[in-house]
C-alpha positions in Angstrom: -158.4 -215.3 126.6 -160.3 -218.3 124.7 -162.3 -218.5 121.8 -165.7 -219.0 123.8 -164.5 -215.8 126.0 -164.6 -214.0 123.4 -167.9 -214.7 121.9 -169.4 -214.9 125.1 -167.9 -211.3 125.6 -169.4 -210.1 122.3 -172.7 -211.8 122.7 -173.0 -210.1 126.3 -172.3 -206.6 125.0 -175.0 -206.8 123.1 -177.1 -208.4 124.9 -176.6 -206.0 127.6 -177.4 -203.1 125.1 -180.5 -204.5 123.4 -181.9 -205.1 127.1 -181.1 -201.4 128.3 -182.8 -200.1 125.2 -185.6 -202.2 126.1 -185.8 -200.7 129.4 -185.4 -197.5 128.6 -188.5 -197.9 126.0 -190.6 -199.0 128.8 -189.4 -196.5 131.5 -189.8 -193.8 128.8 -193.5 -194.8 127.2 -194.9 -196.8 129.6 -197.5 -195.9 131.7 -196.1 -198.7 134.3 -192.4 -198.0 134.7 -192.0 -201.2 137.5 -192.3 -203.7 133.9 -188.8 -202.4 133.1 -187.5 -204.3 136.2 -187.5 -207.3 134.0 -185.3 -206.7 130.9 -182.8 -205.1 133.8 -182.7 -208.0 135.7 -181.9 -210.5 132.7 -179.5 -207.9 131.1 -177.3 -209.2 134.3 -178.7 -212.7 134.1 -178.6 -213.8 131.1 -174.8 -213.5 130.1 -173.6 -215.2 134.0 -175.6 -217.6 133.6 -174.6 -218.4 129.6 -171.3 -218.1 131.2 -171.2 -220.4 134.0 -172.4 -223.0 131.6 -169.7 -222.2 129.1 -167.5 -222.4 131.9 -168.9 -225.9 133.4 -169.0 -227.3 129.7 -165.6 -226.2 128.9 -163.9 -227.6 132.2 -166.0 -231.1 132.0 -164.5 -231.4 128.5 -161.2 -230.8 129.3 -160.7 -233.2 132.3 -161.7 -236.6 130.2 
């Protein structure tokens, strides 16, 4: 596994738990429980996309 794997890996984790806390927050004190929708959805978007770039940026730099 490379280097950037693994800090995307680490970054993601806790990413991934900060966002779920965040949710939970809202689902557990908010009046409007439909706002936690949001930190769920970029729990799972935020680390593909980071990786997909990774990904791209690695591969572009390794073919020149």
């Amino acid at each position: 596994m490379a280097l950037w794997q693994k800090f995307w890996l680490l970054l993601s984790v806790i990413w991934v738990v900060v966002s779920g806390l965040n949710a939970a927050t809202i689902l557990a004190f908010s009046e409007e429980p439909e706002k936690a929708w949001r930190p769920i959805v970029l729990a799972l978007a935020v680390p593909a996309a980071a990786y997909l770039l990774a990904w791209l940026w690695f591969r572009w730099r390794t073919k020149r």
